[in-house]
C-alpha positions as CSV (number, residue, x, y, z in Angstrom):
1,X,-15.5,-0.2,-2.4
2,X,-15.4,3.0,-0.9
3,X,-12.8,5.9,-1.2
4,X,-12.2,10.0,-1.1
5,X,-9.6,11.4,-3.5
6,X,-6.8,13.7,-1.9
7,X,-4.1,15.6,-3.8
8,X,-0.5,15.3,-3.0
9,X,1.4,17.2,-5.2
10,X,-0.1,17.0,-8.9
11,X,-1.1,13.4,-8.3
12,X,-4.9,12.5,-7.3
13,X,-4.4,9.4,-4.4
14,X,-7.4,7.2,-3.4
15,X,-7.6,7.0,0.3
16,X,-9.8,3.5,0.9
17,X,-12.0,3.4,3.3
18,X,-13.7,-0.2,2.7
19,X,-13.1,-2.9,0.6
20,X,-15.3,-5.3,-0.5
21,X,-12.8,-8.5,0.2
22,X,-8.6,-8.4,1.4
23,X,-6.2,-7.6,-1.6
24,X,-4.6,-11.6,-1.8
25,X,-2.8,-11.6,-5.1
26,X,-1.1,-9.3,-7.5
27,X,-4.1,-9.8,-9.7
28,X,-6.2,-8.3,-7.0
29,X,-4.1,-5.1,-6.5
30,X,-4.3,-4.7,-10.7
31,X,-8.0,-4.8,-10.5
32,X,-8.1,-2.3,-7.6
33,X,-5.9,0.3,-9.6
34,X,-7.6,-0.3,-13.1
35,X,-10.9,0.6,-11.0
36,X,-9.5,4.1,-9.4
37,X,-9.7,7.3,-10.7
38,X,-6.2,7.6,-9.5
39,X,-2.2,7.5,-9.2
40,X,-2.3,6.2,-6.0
41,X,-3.6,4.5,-3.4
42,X,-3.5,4.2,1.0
43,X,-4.9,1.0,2.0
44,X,-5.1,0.1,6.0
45,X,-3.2,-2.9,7.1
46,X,-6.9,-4.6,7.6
47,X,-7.3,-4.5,3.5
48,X,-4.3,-6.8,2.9
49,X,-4.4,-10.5,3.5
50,X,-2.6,-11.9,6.4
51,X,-0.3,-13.7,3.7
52,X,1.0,-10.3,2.2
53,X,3.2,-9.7,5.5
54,X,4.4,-12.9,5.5
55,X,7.4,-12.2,2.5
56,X,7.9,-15.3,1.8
57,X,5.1,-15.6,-0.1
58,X,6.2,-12.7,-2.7
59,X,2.9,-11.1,-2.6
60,X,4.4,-8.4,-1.3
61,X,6.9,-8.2,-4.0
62,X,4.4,-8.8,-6.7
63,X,2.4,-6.1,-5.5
64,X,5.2,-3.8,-5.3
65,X,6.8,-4.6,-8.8
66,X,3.3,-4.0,-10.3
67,X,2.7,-0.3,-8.4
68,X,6.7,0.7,-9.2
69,X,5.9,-0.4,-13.4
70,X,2.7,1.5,-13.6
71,X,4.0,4.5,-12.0
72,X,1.4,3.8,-8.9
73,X,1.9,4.9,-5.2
74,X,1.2,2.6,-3.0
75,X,0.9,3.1,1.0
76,X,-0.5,1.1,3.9
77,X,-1.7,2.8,7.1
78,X,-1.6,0.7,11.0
79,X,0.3,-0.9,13.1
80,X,2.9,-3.5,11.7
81,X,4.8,-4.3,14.7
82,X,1.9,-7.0,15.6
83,X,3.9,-9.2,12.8
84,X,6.8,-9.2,14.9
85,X,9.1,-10.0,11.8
86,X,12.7,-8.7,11.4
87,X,12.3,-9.2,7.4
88,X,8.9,-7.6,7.4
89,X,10.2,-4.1,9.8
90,X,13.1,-4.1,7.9
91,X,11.2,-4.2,4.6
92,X,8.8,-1.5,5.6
93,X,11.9,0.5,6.8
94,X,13.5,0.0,3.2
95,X,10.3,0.9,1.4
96,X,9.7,3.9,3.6
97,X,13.8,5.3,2.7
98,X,13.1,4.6,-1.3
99,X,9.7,6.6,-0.8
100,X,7.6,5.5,-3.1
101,X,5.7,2.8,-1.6
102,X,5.3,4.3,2.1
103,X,4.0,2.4,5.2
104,X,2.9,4.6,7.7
105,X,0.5,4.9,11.0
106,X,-1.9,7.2,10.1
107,X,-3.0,9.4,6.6
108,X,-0.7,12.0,8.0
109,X,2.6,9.5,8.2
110,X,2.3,8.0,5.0
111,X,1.5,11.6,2.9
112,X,4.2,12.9,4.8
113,X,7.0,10.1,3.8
114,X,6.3,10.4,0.2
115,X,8.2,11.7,-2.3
């Protein structure tokens, strides 16, 4: 696992830069953010397994419920159109209004559409 620590605001946020495997599970994402020296995280879409864009599986959900309990930004960076999912773009679009789990195309994007 590899990672720098920005600021944004008064809150130190992880930006990953390797992982050793794909988040696949809510348990996953638990043991990421006990292991961070941080209140947030950006992960790259390549970090998350396949089955977390597909939202019938409630990964997703999971994942999200456990960052918005534990006071936890959350923000993936890349390219999400390659999903090609009207559930999934209008998801991100949701997420992205509420701000506090951000999906974004770059570092810039996603700092930029917190709140």
């Amino acid at each position: 696992m590899e990672y720098t620590i920005t600021q944004m605001g008064n809150r130190d946020i992880a930006v990953m830069h390797r992982l050793a495997a794909p988040l696949e599970s809510a348990g996953d994402f638990l043991d990421l953010m006990g292991s961070l020296p941080a209140r947030g995280v950006v992960l790259s879409r390549e970090m998350m397994g396949d089955a977390f864009f597909d939202l019938s599986t409630r990964i997703a959900g999971d994942i999200f419920q456990k960052a918005v309990t534990y006071d936890f930004r959350l923000a993936f960076t890349g390219d999400f159109d390659r999903y090609g999912s009207k559930s999934l773009n209008d998801f991100i679009w949701e997420s992205n209004r509420t701000g506090h789990i951000v999906f974004g195309g770059d570092l810039d994007a996603v700092l930029s559409l917190w709140r």
